[in-house]
N, C-alpha and C positions, 0 to 999 in steps of 0.2 A: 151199499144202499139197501132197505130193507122195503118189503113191496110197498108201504103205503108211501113212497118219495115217488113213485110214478102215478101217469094219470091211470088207469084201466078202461080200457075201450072193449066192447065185444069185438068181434072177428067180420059180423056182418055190418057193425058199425064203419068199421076199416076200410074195407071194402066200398061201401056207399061212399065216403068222402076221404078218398084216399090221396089227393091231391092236396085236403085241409092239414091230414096229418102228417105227410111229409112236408110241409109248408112248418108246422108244429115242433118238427123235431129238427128242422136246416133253423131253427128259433133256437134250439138248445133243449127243448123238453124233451123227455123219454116217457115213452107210451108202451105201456105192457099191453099185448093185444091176447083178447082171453077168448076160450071156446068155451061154454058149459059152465063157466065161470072157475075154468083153468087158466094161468099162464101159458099161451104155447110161443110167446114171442114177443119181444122187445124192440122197439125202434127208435134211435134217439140219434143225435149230431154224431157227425163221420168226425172220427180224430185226425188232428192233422197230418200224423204219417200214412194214414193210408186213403190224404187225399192229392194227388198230384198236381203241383204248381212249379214242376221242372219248366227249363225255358222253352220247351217242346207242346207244352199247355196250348189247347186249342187252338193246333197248327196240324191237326191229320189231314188224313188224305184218303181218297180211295183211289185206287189204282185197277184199269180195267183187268177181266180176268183172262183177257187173252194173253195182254204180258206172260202169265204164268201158265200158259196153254203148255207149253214144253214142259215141268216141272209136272204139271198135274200129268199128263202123258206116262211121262216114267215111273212116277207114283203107281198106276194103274197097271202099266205093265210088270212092274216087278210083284203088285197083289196079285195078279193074276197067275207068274208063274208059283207062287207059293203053295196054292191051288193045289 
């Protein structure tokens, strides 16, 4: 694609209504976001492999951190003897 198939936005444009332009680009557009009236960055629709819709898809979890109070223990003691 050749720069003029994108929209071009400034950078403090982006910023200000960044919610528009990712709303913009989950539409399928791609927005070159410019400094100085450079390119430093492109933002457009996630392709499908790298977006996750395994059968595991918005079924996390958090898990408290004492669970892994032991794990982090031994982590800390063995940085320690490295020391």
């Amino acid at each position: 694609m050749k720069s003029q198939d994108f929209r071009q936005i400034s950078l403090s444009e982006f910023k200000r209504r960044l919610s528009h332009w990712v709303e913009e680009a989950e539409a399928g557009e791609t927005i070159e976001i410019t400094r100085h009236n450079r390119t430093v960055a492109r933002i457009g629709p996630a392709e499908a492999a790298s977006c996750h819709t395994g059968d595991r898809f918005g079924k996390g979890g958090i898990r408290p951190l004492l669970h892994y109070a032991g794990i982090l223990e031994s982590l800390w003691d063995g940085r320690a003897q490295d020391r």
